[in-house]
N, C-alpha and C positions, 0 to 999 in steps of 0.2 A: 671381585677377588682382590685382595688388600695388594698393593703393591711389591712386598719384599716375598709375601705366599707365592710358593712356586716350585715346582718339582724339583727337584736339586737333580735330578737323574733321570733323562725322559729317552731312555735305552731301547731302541725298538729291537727285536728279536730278527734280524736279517735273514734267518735263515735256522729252521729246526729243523732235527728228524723228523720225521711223522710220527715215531715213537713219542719224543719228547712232548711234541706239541698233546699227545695221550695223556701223557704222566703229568703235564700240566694242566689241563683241561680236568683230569681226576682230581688233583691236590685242590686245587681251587675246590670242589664241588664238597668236598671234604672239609675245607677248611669255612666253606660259606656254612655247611649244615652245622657243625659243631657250633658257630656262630649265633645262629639263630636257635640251638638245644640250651645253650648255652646263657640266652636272655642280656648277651652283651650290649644290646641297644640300651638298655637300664644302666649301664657301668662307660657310660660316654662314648659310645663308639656307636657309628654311624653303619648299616647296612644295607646292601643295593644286590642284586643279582651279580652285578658285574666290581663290586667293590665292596672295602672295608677300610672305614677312617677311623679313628679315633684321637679325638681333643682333648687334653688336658689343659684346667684352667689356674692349675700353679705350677706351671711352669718357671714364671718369675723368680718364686720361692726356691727353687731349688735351684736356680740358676745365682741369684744372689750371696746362697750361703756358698757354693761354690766359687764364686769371687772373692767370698773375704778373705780366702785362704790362698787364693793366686793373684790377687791384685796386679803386682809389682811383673810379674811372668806376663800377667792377659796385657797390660799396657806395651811392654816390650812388644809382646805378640801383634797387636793392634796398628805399631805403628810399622811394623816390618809386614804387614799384610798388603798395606797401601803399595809401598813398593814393589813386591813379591806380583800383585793384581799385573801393574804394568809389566814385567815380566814374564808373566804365564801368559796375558796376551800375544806379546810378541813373541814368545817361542810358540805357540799353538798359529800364528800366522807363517810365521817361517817355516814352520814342520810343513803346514798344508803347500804354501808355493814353490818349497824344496820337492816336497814331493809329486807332487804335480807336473814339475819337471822333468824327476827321474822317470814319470811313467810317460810319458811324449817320449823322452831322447833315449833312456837310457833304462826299461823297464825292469832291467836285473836289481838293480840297485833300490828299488821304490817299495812299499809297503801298501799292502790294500788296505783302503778303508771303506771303514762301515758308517751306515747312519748313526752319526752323536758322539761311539765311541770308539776310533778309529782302533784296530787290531782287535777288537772283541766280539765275539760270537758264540753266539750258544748253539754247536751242531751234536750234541750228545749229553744223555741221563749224567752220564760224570761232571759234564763242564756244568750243567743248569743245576745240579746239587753243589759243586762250590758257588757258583754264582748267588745262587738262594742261602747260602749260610754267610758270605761274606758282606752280599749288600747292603744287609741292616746296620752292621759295624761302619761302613763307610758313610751311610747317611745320618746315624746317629753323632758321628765325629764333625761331619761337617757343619748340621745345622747345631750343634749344642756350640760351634765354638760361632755360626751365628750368634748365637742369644747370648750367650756370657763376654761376648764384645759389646752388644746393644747393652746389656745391664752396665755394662765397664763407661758407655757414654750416655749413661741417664734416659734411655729410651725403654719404656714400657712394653714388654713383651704380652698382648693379652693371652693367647695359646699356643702350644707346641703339639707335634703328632705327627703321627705317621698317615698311609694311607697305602692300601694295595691294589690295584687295578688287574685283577687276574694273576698275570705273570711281570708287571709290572709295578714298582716298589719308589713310593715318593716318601720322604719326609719334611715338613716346614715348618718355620718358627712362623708367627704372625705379631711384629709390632704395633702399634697403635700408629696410625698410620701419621695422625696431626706429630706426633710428637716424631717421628720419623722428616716428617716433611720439614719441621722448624729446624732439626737439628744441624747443626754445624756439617759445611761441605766435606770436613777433614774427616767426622764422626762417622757420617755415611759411608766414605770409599773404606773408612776400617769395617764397616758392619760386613758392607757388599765383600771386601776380599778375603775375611777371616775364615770365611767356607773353602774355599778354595786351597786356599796356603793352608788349614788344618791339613785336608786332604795330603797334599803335595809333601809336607812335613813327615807325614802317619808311613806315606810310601817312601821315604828314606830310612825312616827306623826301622820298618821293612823289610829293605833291602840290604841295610847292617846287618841281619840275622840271613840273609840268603848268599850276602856275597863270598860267604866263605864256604860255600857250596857246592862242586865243583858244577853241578849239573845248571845251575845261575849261571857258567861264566859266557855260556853261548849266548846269553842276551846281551850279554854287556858292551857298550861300545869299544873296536881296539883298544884306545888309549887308556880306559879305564882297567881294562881285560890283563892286560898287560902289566898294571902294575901290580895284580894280585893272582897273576896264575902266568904260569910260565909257557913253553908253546906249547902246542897239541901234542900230547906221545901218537895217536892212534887210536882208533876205535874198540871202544871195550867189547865182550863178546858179553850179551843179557840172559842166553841158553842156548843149550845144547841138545839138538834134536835126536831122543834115542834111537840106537840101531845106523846113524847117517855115518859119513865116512868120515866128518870130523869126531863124531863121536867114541869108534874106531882109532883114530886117531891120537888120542887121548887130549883136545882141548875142552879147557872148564870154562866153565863160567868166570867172568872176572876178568879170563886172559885178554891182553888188551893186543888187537891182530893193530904191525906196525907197518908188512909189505906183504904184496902174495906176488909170488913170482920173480921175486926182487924190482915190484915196484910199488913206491911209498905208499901206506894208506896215512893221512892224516883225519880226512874227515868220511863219513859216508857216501859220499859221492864217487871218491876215487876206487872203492871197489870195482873187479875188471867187471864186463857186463858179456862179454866172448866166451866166457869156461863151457865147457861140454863134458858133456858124461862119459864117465871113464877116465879119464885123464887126472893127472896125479899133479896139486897144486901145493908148490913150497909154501906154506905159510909162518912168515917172522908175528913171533909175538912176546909181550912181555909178560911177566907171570912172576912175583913178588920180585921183583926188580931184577930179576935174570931174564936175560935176551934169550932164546930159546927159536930152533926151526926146525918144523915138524911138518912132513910130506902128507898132503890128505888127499885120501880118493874121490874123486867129485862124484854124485850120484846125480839123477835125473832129478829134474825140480817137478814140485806139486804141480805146477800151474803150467810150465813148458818141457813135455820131456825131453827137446833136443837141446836145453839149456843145463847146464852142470850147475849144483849147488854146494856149499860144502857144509850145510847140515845145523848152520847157527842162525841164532837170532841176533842182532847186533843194534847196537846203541843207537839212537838219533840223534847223537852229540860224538864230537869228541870227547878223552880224558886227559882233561887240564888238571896238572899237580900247581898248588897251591902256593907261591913264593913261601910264605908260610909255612912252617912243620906241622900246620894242624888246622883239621877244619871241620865243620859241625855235620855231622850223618843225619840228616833229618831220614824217616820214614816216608815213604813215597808219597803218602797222604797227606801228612802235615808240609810235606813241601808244595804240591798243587794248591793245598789252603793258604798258604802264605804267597804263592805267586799270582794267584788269584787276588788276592787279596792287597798286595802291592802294583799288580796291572787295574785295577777299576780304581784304588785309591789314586795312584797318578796321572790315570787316562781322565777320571771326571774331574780331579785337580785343575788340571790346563784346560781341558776343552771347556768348562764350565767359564771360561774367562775371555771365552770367543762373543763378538759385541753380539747377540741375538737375541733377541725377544724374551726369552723364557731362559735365559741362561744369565750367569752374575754379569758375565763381562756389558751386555746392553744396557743394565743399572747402571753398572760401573762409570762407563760413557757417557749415560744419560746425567748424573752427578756429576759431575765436572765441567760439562761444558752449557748447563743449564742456567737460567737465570744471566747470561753472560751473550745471547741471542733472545731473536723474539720466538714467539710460540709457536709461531708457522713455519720460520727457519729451524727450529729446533725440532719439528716433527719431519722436517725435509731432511735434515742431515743424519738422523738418527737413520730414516729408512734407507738412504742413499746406505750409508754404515752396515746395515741390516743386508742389503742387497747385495754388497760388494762382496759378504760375507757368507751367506748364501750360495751365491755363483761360486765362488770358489770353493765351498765345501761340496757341491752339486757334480762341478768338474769332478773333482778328488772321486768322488763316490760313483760314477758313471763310469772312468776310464779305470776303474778300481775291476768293477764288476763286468765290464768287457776283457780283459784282461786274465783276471783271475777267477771270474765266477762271486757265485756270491758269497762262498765257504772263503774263509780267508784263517780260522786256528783251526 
């Protein structure tokens, strides 16, 4: 395997529905037979029961003419990648030993991870269909700005491709490995980081189209949050169940519940969990900018009758109004496409910069401190690096799934 060839994304699937893991097992079997109806072994593509490659042997070509016209950008680009490298390592180190901490002392505060892509999980047909529409966009991004950085430092790309392993989606460029090996230490760390910082770059452009979204602003960290959306009003109400006693009531859809009982609702949680049936519950809400409170009869819930409900379906966020007088309505599907799509572009960004084997960040390391020890110390300190790296994503992933299970979106 040529040295820079290598999965750009080696995603393992921690946990599917039994459905999913169906609908998977069919697509594949679907997509092998067209394969083979199809005589694409003839048209450069490689087939296996359990896979689909295909190589392309002008890659070069197209990567070249693509240069001539951003030279002056891919150079910029090139050398702020080198930088950007040491950066996404050191945030992908600090995120794992921050977190690792919060789940020992302080578990409220911590985030579960998974194997490779820390918060991503395929537990449902919806998530594994953005998944499957978004992953090619991000591994075409990352390895094409591979190759049009190697063209940008005189290095010979002989093929480019993809490859699919089931439910698993690689792309890689393939240099020629001599001219990889001669070239300049500066040239390398630009090849190794350019995948990365594409990635990390693509999920900021990204997130310019989401942050002005109000349903975005739950991801965002405070300080960020803060400066483009103002505090929580309350929880929106998503429907209104016919015949219930909110519905009776006359709440809509839209109205955004701000106290029940005259006690604050800001986010989902603070809803009371005590109401019983029969009982008659004040509920404050707003409803096109008028405060409004309106008595609802609590009826028996689906799932407990000695529980009182009051007949809605409610938001999994708060509603944040926007510092801003204005801000973009995506449709509910183009918004999962873009957050999807911004969550696996940033997540394989960084984590792809952690020092390991089969990820940029172990090249990355491996170039730098190479040539500068002997060859025995240089395999010592690489795994030592490897190991340190490991253990501590191992921790993260053990006390993750003790913790929280292995579902984590």
């Amino acid at each position: 395997m040529p040295w820079l060839k290598r999965v750009s994304i080696n995603l393992a699937f921690n946990f599917l529905t039994q459905n999913s893991i169906v609908y998977v097992l069919i697509a594949w079997v679907i997509v092998f037979t067209i394969a083979k109806a199809s005589k694409l072994d003839k048209h450069g593509f490689e087939i296996k029961p359990y896979s689909l490659t295909y190589k392309n042997q002008n890659v070069q070509l197209v990567l070249t003419r693509l240069l001539s016209k951003t030279q002056r950008a891919t150079k910029l680009f090139s050398n702020i990648s080198v930088i950007a490298g040491f950066i996404m390592m050191g945030f992908a180190f600090w995120y794992l030993i921050s977190n690792l901490s919060n789940l020992l002392v302080k578990p409220e505060l911590s985030n579960a991870i998974t194997l490779l892509i820390p918060g991503v999980t395929i537990q449902s047909t919806s998530s594994l269909v953005y998944f499957l529409l978004c992953i090619p966009i991000v591994l075409v991004i990352h390895e094409g700005a591979h190759g049009i950085v190697a063209t940008l430092e005189k290095i010979k790309i002989k093929t480019g491709g993809f490859a699919v392993f089931i439910a698993l989606f690689a792309g890689f460029v393939e240099p020629d490995e001599e001219e990889f090996a001669k070239a300049r230490k500066i040239s390398r760390l630009r090849v190794i980081g350019a995948g990365a910082t594409s990635n990390v770059l693509f999920s900021f452009i990204i997130a310019g189209l989401l942050i002005f979204n109000p349903s975005f602003a739950l991801l965002m960290p405070d300080p960020i949050r803060s400066t483009f959306y103002h505090e929580p009003l309350g929880v929106p109400i998503v429907s209104v169940t016919e015949g219930s006693g909110a519905a009776k009531a006359g709440l809509l859809k839209d109205d955004i519940i701000t106290a029940i009982n005259g006690v604050p609702i800001v986010n989902p949680q603070d809803f009371p969990k005590n109401l019983k049936p029969g009982e008659s519950a004040l509920v404050s809400i707003l409803r096109v900018g008028q405060t409004l409170q309106i008595p609802v009869v609590l009826t028996p819930s689906n799932d407990n009758a000695t529980k009182g409900m009051l007949g809605i379906l409610r938001a999994a966020f708060p509603s944040y109004q926007p510092v801003v007088p204005y801000y973009i309505h995506w449709s509910p599907e183009v918004f999962m496409f873009l957050l999807w799509l911004w969550m696996l572009s940033f997540f394989i960004g960084i984590f792809n910069m952690l020092p390991l084997p089969i990820l940029d960040g172990g090249k990355f390391i491996h170039s730098i401190i190479e040539k500068k020890i002997s060859e025995k110390t240089l395999r010592t300190t690489m795994w030592s690096i490897y190991s340190i790296t490991l253990i501590l994503f191992a921790l993260n992933i053990g006390i993750s799934a003790m913790k929280f299970g292995l579902v984590t979106i």
